[in-house]
C-alpha positions as CSV (number, residue, x, y, z in Angstrom):
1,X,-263.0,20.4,46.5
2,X,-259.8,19.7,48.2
3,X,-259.7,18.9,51.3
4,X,-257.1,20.1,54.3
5,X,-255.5,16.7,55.2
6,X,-255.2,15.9,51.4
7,X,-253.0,18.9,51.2
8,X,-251.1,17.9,54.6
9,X,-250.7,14.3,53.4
10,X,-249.3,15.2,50.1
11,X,-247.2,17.6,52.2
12,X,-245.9,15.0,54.4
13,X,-245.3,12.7,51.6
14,X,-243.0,15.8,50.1
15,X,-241.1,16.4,52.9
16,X,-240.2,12.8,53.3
17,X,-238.9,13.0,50.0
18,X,-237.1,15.9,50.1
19,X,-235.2,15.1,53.5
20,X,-234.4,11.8,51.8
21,X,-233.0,13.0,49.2
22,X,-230.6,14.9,50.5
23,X,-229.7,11.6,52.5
24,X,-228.3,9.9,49.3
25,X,-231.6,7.6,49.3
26,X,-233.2,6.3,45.8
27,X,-236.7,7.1,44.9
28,X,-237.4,3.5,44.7
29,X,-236.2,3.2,48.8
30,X,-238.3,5.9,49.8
31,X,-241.2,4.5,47.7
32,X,-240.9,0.7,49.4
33,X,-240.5,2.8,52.9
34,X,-243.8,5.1,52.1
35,X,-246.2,2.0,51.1
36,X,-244.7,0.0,53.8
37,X,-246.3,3.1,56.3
38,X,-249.6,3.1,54.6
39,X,-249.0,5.6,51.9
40,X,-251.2,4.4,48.9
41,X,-249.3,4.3,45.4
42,X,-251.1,6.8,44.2
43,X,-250.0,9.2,46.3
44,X,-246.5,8.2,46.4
45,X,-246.4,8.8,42.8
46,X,-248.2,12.4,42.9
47,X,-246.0,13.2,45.8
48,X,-243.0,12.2,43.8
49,X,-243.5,13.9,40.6
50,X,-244.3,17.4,42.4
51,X,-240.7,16.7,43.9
52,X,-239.3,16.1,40.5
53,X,-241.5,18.8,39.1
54,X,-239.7,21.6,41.7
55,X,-236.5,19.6,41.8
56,X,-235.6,18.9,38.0
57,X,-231.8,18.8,38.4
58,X,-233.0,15.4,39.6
59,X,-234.3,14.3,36.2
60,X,-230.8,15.7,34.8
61,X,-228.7,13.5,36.9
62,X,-226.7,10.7,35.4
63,X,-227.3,6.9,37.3
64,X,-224.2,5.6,38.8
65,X,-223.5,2.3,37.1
66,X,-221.7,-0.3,39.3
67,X,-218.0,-0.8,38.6
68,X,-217.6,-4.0,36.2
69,X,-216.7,-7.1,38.5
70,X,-213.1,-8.0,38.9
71,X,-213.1,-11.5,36.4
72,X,-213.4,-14.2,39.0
73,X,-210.4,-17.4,38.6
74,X,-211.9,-20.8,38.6
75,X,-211.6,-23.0,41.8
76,X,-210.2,-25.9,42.1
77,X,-213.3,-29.2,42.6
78,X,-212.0,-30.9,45.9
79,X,-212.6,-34.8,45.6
80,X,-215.3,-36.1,47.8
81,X,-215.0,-38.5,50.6
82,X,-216.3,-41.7,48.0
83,X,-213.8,-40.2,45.4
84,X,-210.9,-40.4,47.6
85,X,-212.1,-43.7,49.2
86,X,-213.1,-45.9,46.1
87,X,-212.8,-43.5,43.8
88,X,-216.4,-43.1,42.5
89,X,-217.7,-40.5,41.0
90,X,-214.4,-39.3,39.4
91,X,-214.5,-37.4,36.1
């Protein structure tokens, strides 16, 4: 038996999805957002993999990997007060 408001709730949950994908926002985001409004998990997940299911150019697309860091040059160790004063602590 399925029930009107299950079929509203999942289509909320779709539509949230879809809008937000189109917004440049990760399925993990919109996950964190949905529990964080009372969504259950369960439904999260159904709701997601009917969008994937309709959508799958989303299951085709690459993730973005970060740019590698720019290597990072030491710093210079300042002395301390005690290091400059009496000269404790000095390597």
């Amino acid at each position: 038996m399925v029930v009107l408001r299950d079929i509203d709730y999942m289509k909320n949950i779709i539509a949230y999805i879809e809008k937000n994908m189109s917004r440049g926002y990760t399925l993990d985001q919109m996950r964190f957002t949905l529990m964080q409004h009372g969504y259950s998990r369960a439904a999260i997940d159904r709701g997601i993999r009917t969008y994937e299911h309709n959508h799958p150019v989303i299951k085709l697309m690459p993730k973005v990997e970060e740019p590698a860091a720019a290597p990072v040059e030491p710093v210079e160790e300042k002395k301390g007060f005690f290091s400059k004063m009496f000269g404790f602590f000095s390597k």
